[in-house]
C-alpha positions in Angstrom: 73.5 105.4 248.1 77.3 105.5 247.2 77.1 101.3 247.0 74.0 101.7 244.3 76.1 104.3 242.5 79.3 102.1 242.3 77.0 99.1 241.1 75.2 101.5 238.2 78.1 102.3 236.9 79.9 98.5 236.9 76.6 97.6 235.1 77.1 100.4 232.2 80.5 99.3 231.7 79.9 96.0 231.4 77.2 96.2 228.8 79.4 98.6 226.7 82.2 96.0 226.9 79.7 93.5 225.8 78.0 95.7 223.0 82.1 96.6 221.6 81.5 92.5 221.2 78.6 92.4 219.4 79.5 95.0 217.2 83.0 93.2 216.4 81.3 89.8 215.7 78.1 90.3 214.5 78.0 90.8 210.7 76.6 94.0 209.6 74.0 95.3 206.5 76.8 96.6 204.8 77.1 98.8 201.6 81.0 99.8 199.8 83.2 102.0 202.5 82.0 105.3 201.3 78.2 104.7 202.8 76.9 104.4 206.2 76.1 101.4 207.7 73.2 100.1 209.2 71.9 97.4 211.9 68.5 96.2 212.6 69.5 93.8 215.4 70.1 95.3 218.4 67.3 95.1 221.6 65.3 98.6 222.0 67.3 98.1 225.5 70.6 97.9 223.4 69.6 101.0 221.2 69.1 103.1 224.6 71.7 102.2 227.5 75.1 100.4 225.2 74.5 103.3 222.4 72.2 106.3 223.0 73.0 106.7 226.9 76.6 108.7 227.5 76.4 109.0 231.4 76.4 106.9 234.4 74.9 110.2 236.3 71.7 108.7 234.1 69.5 106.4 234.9 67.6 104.3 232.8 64.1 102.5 233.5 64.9 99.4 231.4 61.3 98.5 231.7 59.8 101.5 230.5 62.2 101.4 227.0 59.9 101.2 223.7 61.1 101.5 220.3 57.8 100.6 217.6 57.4 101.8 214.1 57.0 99.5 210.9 58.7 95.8 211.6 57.5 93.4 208.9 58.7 91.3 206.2 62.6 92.2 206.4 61.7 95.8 206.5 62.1 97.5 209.6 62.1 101.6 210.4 64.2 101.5 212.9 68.1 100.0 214.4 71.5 101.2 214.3 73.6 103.1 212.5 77.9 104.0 211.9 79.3 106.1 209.3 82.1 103.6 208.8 84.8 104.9 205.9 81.7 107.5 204.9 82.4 111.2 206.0 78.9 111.4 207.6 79.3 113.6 210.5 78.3 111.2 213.2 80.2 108.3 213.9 77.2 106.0 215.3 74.0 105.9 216.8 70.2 105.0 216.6 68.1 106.0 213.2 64.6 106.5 213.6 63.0 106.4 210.0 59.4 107.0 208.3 60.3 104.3 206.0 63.1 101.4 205.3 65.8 101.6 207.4 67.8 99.7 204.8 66.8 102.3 202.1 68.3 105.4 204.2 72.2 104.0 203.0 73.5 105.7 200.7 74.5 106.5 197.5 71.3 109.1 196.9 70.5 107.7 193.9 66.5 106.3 194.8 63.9 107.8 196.5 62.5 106.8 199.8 58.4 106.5 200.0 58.0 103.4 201.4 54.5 103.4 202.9 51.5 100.9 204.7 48.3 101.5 205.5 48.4 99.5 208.7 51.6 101.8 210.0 49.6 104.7 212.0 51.0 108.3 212.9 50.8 109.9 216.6 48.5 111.8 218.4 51.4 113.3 220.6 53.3 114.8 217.9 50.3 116.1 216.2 49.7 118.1 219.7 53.3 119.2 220.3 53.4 120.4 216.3 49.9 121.8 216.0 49.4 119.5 213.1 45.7 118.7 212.2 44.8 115.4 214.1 44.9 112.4 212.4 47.2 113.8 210.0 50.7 112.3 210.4 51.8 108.4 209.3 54.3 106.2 209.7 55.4 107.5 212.7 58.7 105.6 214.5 58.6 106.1 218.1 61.7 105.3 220.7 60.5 106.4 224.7 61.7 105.6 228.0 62.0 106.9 231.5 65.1 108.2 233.1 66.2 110.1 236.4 69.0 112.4 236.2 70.9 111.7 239.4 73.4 114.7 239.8 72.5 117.5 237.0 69.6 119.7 236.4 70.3 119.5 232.8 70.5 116.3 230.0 71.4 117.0 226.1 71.4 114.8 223.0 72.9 115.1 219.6 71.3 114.9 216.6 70.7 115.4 212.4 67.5 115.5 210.7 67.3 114.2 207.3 64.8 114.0 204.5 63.6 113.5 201.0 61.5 116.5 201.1 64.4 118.6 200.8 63.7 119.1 197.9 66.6 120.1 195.1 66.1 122.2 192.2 66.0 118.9 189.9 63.6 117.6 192.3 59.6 117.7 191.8 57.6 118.0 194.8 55.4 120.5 196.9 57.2 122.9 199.2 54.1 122.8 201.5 54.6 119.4 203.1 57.0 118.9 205.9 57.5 115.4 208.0 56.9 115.9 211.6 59.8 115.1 214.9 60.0 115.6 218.3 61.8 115.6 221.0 58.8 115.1 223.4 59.5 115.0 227.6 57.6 115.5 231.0 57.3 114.3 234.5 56.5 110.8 234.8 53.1 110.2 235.2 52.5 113.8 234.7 49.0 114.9 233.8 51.0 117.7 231.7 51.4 117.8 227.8 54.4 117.0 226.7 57.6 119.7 226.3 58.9 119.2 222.9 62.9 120.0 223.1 63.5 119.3 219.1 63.7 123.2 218.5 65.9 125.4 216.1 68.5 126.8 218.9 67.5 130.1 220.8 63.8 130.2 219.9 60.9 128.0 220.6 60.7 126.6 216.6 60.3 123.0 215.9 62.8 121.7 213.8 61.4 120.5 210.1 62.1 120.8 206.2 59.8 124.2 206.4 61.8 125.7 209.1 65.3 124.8 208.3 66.4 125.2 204.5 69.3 125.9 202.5 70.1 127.8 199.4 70.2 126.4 196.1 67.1 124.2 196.7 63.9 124.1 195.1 62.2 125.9 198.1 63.0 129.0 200.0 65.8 129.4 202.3 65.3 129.6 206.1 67.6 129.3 208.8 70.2 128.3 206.5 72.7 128.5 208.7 71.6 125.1 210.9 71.7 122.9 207.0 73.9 121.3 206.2 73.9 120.0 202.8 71.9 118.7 199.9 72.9 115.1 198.8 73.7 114.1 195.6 74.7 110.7 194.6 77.9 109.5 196.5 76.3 110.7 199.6 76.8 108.7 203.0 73.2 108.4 203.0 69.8 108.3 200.5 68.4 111.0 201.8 68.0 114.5 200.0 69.3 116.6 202.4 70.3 116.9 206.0 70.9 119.8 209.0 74.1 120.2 210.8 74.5 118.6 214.3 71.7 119.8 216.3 71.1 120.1 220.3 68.3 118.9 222.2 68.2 120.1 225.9 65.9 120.1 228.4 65.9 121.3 232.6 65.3 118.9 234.7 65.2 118.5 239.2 67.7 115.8 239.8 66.0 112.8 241.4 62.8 113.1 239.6 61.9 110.8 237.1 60.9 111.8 233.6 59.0 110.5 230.2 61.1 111.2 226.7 59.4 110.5 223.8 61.7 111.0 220.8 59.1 110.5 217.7 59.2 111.2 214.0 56.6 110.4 211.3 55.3 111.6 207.6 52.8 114.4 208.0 49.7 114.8 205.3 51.1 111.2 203.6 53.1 108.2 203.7 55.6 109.4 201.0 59.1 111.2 201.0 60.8 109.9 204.0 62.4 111.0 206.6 65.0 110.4 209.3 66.8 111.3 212.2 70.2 110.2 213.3 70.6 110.2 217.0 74.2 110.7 218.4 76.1 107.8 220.3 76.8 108.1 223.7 75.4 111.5 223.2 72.4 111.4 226.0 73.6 112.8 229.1 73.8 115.5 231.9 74.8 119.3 230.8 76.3 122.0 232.6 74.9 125.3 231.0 77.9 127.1 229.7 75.4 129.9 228.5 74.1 131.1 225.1 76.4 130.3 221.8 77.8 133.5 221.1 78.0 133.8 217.2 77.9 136.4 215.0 74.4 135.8 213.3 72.5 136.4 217.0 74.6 139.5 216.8 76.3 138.0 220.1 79.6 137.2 219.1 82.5 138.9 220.6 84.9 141.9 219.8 88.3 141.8 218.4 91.0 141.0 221.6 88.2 140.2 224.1 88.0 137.9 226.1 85.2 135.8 227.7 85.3 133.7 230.9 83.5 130.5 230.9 82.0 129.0 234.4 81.3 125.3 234.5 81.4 124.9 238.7 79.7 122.0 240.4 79.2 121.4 243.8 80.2 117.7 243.4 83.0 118.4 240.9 86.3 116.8 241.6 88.2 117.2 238.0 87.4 119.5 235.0 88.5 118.9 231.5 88.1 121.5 228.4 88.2 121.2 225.1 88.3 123.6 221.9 87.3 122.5 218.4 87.6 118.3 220.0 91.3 118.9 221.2 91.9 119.1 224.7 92.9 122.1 226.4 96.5 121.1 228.2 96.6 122.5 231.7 92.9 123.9 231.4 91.4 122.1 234.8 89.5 124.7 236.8 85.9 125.4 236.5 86.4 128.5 234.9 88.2 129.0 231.8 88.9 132.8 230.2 87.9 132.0 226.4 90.6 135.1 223.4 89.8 132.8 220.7 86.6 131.5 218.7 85.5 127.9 218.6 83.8 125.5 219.9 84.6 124.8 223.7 83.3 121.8 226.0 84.1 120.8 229.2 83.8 117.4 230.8 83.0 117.5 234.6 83.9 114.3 236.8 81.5 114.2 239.8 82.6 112.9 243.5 80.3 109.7 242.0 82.9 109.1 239.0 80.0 110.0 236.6 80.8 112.3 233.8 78.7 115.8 232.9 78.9 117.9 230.0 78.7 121.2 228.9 79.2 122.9 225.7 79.1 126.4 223.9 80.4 128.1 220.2 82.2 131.4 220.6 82.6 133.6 217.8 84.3 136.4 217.0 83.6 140.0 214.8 86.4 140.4 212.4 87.9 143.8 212.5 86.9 145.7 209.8 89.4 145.6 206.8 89.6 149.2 205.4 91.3 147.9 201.6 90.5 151.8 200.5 90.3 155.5 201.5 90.9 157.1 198.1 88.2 157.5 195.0 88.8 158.8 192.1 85.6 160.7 190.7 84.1 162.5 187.9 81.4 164.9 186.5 79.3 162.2 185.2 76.7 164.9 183.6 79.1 167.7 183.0 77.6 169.8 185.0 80.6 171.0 186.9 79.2 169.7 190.4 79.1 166.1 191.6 76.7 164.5 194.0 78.1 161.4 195.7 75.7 159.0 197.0 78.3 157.6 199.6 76.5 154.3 200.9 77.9 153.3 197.3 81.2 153.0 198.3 80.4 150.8 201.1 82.1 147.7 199.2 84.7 149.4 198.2 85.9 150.5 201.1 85.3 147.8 203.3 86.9 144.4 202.5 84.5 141.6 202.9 81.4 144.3 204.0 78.4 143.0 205.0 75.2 144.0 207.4 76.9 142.9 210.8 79.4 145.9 210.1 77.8 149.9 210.7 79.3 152.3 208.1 78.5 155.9 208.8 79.7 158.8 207.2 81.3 162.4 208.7 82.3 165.9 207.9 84.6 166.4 210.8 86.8 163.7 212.5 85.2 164.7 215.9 81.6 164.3 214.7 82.7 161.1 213.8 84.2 160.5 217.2 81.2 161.4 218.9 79.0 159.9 216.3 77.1 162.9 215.8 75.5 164.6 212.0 76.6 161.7 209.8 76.0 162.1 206.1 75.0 160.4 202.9 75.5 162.4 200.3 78.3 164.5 199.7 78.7 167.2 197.1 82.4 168.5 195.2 82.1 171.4 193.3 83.9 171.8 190.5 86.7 173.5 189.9 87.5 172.0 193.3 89.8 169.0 192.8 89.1 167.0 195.7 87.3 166.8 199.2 88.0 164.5 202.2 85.1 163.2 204.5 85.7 160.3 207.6 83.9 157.2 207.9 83.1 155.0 211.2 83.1 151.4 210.8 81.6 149.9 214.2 81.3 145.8 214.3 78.5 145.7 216.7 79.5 147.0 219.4 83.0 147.0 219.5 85.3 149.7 219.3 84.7 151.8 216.3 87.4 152.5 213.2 87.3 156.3 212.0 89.1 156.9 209.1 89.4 159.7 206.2 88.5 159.3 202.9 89.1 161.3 199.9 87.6 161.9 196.8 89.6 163.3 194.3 88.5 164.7 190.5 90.2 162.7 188.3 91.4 164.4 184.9 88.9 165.0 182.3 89.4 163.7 178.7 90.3 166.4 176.3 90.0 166.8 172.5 91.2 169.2 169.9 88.4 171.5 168.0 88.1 171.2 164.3 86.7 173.1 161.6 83.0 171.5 160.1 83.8 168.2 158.6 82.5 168.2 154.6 80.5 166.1 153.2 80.5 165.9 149.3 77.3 163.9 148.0 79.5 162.2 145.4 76.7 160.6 143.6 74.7 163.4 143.7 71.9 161.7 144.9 70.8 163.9 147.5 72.5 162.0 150.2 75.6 160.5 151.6 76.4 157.4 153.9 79.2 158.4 157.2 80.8 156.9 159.7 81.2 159.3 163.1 84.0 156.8 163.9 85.9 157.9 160.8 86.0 161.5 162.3 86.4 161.1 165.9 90.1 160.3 165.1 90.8 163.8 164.0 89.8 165.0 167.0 90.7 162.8 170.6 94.1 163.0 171.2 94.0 159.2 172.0 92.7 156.2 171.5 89.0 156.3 173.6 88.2 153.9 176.0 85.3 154.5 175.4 83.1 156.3 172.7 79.0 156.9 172.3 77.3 159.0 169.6 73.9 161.2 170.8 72.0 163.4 168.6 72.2 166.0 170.9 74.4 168.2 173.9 71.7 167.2 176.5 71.7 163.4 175.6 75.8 163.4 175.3 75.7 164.4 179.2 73.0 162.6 180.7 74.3 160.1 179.0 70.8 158.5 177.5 69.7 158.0 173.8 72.6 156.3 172.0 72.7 156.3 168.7 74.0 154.8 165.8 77.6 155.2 164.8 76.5 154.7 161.0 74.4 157.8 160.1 72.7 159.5 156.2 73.1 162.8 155.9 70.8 164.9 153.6 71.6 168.2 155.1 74.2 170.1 156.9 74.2 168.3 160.5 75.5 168.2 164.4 76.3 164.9 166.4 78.0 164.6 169.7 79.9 162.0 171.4 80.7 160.6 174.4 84.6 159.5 175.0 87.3 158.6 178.0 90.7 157.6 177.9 92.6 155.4 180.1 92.2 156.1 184.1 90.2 159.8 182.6 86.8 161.4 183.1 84.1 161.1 180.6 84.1 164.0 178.0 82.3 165.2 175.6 83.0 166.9 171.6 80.6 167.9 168.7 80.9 166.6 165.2 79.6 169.0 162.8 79.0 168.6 158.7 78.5 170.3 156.4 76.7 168.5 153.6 77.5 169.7 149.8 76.3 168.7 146.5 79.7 168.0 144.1 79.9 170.8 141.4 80.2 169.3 137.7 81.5 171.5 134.9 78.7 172.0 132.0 81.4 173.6 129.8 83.8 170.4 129.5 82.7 168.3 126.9 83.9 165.4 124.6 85.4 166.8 121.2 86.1 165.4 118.0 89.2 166.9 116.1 90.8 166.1 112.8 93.7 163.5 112.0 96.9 164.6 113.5 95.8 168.2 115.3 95.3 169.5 118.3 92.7 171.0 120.5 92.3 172.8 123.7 90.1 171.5 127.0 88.0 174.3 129.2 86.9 173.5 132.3 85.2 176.3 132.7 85.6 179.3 135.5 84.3 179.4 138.5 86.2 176.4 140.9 88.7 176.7 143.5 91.0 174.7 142.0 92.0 172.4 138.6 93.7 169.2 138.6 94.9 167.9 135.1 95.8 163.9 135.8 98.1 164.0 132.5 100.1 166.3 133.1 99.7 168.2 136.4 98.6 171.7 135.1 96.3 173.9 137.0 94.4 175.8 134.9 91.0 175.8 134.2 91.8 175.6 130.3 94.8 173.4 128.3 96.1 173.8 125.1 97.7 171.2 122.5 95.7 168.6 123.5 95.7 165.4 121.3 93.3 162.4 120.8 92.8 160.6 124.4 90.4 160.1 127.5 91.3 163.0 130.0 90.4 163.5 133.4 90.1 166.6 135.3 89.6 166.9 139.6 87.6 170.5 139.9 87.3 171.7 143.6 84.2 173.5 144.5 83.8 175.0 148.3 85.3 171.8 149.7 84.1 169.1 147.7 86.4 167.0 144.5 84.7 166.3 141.3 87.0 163.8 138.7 85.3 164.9 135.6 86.1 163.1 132.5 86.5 164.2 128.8 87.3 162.3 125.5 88.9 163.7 122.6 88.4 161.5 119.5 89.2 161.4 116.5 87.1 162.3 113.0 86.4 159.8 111.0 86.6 160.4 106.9 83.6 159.6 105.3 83.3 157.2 103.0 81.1 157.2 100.3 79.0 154.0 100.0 76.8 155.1 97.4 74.5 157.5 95.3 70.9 156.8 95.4 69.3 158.6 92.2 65.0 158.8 92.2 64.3 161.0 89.4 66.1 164.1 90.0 66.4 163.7 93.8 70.0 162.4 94.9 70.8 160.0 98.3 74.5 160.3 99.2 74.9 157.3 101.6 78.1 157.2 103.6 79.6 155.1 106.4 78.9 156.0 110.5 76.6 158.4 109.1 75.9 159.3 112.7 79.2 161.2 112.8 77.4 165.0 111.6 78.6 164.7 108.1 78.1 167.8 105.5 77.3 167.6 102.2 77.9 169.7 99.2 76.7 169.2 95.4 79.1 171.1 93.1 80.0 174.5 93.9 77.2 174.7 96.5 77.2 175.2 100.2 77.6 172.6 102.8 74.6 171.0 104.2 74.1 168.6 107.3 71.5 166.8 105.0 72.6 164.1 102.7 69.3 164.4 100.4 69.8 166.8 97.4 66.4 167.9 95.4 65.7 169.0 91.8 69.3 168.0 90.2 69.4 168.3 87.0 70.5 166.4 84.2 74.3 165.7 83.5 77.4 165.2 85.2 77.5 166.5 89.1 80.4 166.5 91.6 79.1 165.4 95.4 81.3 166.5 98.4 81.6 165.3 102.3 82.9 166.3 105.1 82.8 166.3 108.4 82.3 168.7 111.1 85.2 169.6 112.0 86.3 170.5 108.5 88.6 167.5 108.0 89.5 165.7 104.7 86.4 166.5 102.3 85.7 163.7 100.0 84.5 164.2 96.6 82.6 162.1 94.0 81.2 162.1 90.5 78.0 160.8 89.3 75.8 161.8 86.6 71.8 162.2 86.0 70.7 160.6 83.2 67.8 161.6 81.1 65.0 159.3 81.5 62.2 158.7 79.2 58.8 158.2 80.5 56.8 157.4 77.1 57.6 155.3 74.6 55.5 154.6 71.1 57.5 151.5 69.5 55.4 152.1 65.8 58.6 152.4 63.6 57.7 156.2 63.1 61.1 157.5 64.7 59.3 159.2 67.2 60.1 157.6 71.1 60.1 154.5 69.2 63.0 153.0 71.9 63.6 153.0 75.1 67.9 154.7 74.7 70.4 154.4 77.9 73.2 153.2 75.5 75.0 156.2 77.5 75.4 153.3 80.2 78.5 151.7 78.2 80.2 154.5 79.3 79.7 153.6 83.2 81.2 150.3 85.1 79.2 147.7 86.3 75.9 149.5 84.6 72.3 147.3 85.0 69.6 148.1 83.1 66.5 145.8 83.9 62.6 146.3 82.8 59.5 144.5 84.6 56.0 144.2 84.1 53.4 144.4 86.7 53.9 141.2 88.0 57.4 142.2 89.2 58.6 139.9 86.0 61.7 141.0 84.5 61.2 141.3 80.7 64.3 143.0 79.7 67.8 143.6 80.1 70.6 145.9 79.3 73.6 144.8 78.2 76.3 145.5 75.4 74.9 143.3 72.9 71.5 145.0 73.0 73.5 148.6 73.5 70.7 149.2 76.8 68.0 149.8 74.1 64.7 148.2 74.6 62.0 148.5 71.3 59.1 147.2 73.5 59.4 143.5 72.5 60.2 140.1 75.4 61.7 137.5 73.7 60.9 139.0 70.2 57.3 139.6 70.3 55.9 143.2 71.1 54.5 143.6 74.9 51.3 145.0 75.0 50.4 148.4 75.6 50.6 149.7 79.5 53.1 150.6 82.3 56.5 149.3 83.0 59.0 149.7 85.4 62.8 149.8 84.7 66.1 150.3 87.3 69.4 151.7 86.4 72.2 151.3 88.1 76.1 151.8 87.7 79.8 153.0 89.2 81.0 156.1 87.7 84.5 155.6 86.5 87.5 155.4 89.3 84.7 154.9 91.9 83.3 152.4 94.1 79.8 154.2 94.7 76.8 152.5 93.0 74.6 155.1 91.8 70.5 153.6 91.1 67.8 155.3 89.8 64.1 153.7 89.5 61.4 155.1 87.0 58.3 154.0 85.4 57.4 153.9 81.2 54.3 154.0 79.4 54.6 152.1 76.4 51.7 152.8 73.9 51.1 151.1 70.3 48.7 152.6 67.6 
């Protein structure tokens, strides 16, 4: 027995020597230094007992070794693989593939869907998954037989890769999932296969639907066995991978068993998958008992300690390790764990082979208390404040999260005994403050009771003014505000923050902000909603009082005589007077001379800048003196200026039309209103004929206004019907017409004749316009 021992474990070293060979001097499918490599070279023999197998306590049927999948045309789904200068996490081993072996280096810039008709799935993994039959392709299938010689107990290491994990720039169906297994039975066995590819702890196959990370385009399960998702200087061309996963399975030393280790494309031949089996990894196991971590809520307690037991019968040296460093000094079968990690331990048996065991230890931080004291307020004003406590979980634990129980107390002792915990505490105001404990408790490790306190922190105060007022300056009815304008005359500093409500209730509930920019039309009441720096939440009341501006109906514009003086009156009745000019107060001034004036009247509140002209009068000027018949025109300039009028010695009259004058010389007088300069003029009425009988019988036989030489600039001109002028008046003809044009005597009907002249030292033009009835016998 001891000589067949000896000569196994000459033969495995000798064919490791010789593969070390063949991987120095046979060239390789190589991509740059930051990719894996891969080899499709090696003998299914090779693949298992130079790279898969790790233990001489193993032994390998070489007969029974098959390795088949897709091998055609330079594409094959199967061979070897080495991270080379890549930082994949293995460092070699066998890749079984559902498509091109070659495709699966990296970068992850392609996708892998190669596919073939001929290239069939397997019946086994359909069983072992509970996959419809006949629904898996492209399956890739490496089984042999093996006897475990010493151990109860062999392990594996391994990855599982695929295109179907799916990023979020990805398209594709969440539903589909490639199929593995780790399949293995008795030899010969009647039995189904025991599939021992299973997510750790529970009896769960391992596949894209079972293991998934966040920040993928499906949902997250078991996140914490993936890895990553690749992007494009990945080692590999694969979407995504899992982290290093164990495959164990319980065996009876000396009996021969079947493994099956088979992966294929389930429901079709597209989106690859792989998985990467670990060098040297295939060999015996000593149970060092469940990983203790802290998402199986196994982990242990701050300062413990934990004693690991890796005895064998056969043993004749013990190595351990923690994190891959050796242990110095550790050598015994037990080893008494204080610190997390990863620990192994390397067993040499009395038959020089080599058995392994391995667990991860974690440990619960202690809980991290980074605050006891809160700082509160009266969110509602209400003068008592209900604190939902759970709501302070964060902030008083450092890093908090489910794994860590935080309960709530009265009393120190009921926290001690873990007894009438709270959740909500209540602080009554005027009370300032209020201290509670809280129990932190990792699991169950030795709980942290501390106190807490909640202390009222000072409220925001403002000052209390009378009623803000409002003037409607335009007098429109309505005035534009802004409630930010007024806040300032009432917080004592600048807010932190600031809110305006409509009314008390909203202001302390906090709800139904409105805007800062309001109209009023009417006296009205706003609140708001203010803090200042490391303060409570107050609030104040705006309140305005809306007036219309009062204008004075007394004060008006005045027109006063060159070179005098009048007085301005605002009128009674106002709160106060402002004279801009010259600073008096009064509601009346005296002495005031031509000029634009301006006058600010106060009236409950409001300012009204009232302005008043004081003009001069203008002297009239007399333009001229329209004469029809005994009715008398006086036409002057800016007429519009509420000239009087007076003819002789008669009164003064805001009409400029004068009736029934009579014949002769007249005076004509103007003024204006404000009994400035008067101007006078004189003009005369001459006596105007309206029948003439040119028969030489010295009755009417001429038409007379030889008077006119006595007048400047005089006109006298006669026309006929047509409009045709057929005489006129001039000093040669003394204005004397004898009923003749151009010597001969005008026939007997109606004429018409204008006069028109200046009266001496005057520029006025009187006119007067009759009609003549000239009549021959």
């Amino acid at each position: 027995m001891l000589y067949n021992l000896l000569h196994q474990f000459i033969l495995l070293i000798t064919k490791k020597i010789i593969m070390l060979i063949l991987v120095l001097f046979i060239g390789y499918h190589k991509s740059s230094g930051q990719y894996i490599h891969v080899k499709n070279d090696f003998t299914p023999i090779q693949l298992v007992k130079d790279i898969f197998l790790g233990s001489s306590c193993i032994d390998i049927d070489e007969e029974s070794i098959r390795l088949t999948g897709y091998n055609s045309d330079n594409t094959i789904s199967y061979g070897y693989f080495e991270k080379g200068k890549s930082n994949f996490p293995l460092e070699s081993g066998i890749l079984l593939t559902t498509g091109n072996l070659n495709a699966a280096v990296g970068p992850n810039t392609t996708l892998q869907s190669f596919t073939n008709s001929d290239w069939k799935g397997d019946k086994d993994l359909e069983e072992a998954l509970n996959l419809t039959t006949n629904t898996t392709y492209n399956a890739t299938i490496l089984s042999f037989d093996f006897t475990s010689i010493e151990n109860d107990q062999i392990i594996f290491e391994y990855i599982f890769a695929s295109e179907q994990y799916l990023r979020t720039s990805n398209e594709g169906n969440c539903g589909y999932t490639d199929g593995f297994a780790f399949l293995i039975k008795e030899h010969n066995s009647p039995n189904d296969y025991l599939n021992i590819a299973l997510i750790p702890g529970t009896n769960i196959p391992v596949s894209v639907n079972t293991i998934f990370g966040t920040g993928g385009l499906c949902t997250p399960v078991n996140s914490q066995y993936f890895s990553q998702f690749n992007f494009n200087n990945s080692p590999t061309n694969f979407n995504g991978e899992t982290v290093i996963l164990n495959a164990i399975a319980n065996v009876t030393p000396g009996k021969k068993y079947t493994i099956k280790l088979v992966i294929a494309d389930q429901g079709n031949g597209l989106y690859d998958s792989g998985v990467f089996l670990k060098a040297g990894s295939f060999s015996n196991s000593i149970n060092l008992g469940k990983d203790l971590t802290i998402t199986e809520g196994t982990a242990l307690c701050e300062d413990e300690t934990y004693q690991l037991n890796a005895y064998h019968e056969n043993a004749i040296n013990y190595k351990w390790f923690r994190n891959g460093q050796q242990i110095a000094s550790a050598n015994a079968s037990t080893y008494l764990v204080h610190q997390p990690g990863k620990y192994d331990v390397e067993i040499e048996l009395a038959t020089s082979c080599i058995i392994k065991g391995s667990i991860i230890i974690e440990y619960h931080s202690s809980p991290i208390i980074k605050n006891t004291s809160f700082y509160i307020c009266d969110e509602d004003l209400d003068n008592k404040i209900n604190i939902h406590l759970l709501q302070y979980n964060n902030q008083i634990l450092e890093g908090y999260n489910n794994t860590i129980n935080i309960q709530y107390f009265n009393t120190y002792l009921e926290a001690q005994q873990n007894i009438n915990s709270i959740e909500y505490l209540e602080l009554l105001v005027p009370d300032l403050s209020k201290n509670i404990y809280v129990r932190l408790q990792n699991q169950n490790c030795l709980p942290i009771i501390e106190p807490l306190f909640f202390i009222l922190q000072e409220l925001s105060t403002s000052n209390s003014v009378n009623p803000f007022i409002i003037c409607d300056e335009n007098m429109d009815g309505s005035e534009y505000i802004d409630l930010t304008n007024y806040t300032s005359f009432i917080l004592n500093e600048n807010p932190e923050s600031l809110k305006f409500f409509a009314s008390e209730n909203d202001a302390k509930l906090n709800k139904n902000e409105i805007s800062e920019q309001q109209i009023l039309t009417q006296n009205s009441t706003f609140f708001f909603r203010y803090s200042y720096l490391n303060k409570c939440e107050n609030i104040a009341i705006l309140n305005f009082h809306f007036k219309t501006i009062k204008k004075s109906e007394v004060l008006k514009d005045q027109t006063i005589c060159q070179n005098s003086t009048t007085s301005l009156d605002a009128g009674e009745g106002y709160d106060s007077y402002f004279w801009f000019h010259s600073g008096e107060t009064t509601s009346k001034i005296e002495n005031v001379p031509i000029g634009v004036y301006q006058v600010r009247l106060e009236f409950e509140g409001c300012f009204y800048i009232q302005e008043v002209v004081v003009s001069e009068s203008e002297n009239p000027i007399i333009e001229n003196i329209l004469i029809r018949g005994n009715t008398v025109t006086i036409n002057v300039t800016n007429a519009d200026n509420n000239f009087l009028y007076a003819l002789d010695n008669g009164p003064f009259q805001s009409s400029n039309v004068f009736y029934n004058v009579t014949i002769g010389k007249h005076t004509i007088h103007v003024k204006s209103s404000t009994e400035c300069t008067i101007i006078s003029q004189e003009f005369s009425i001459i006596e105007f004929l309206n029948f003439i009988s040119p028969n030489q019988d010295g009755i009417n036989d001429f038409l007379n206004f030889s008077q006119l030489k006595e007048k400047n600039n005089p006109i006298f001109k006669i026309y006929n019907r047509l409009g045709e002028i057929i005489f006129e008046g001039s000093l040669f003809n003394n204005f004397i017409w004898d009923g003749t044009f151009r010597g001969k005597k005008v026939s007997s009907g109606t004429y018409w004749y204008t006069i028109e002249w200046k009266e001496i030292g005057s520029e006025e033009i009187i006119s007067q316009h009759h009609w003549i009835l000239l009549k021959r016998k």
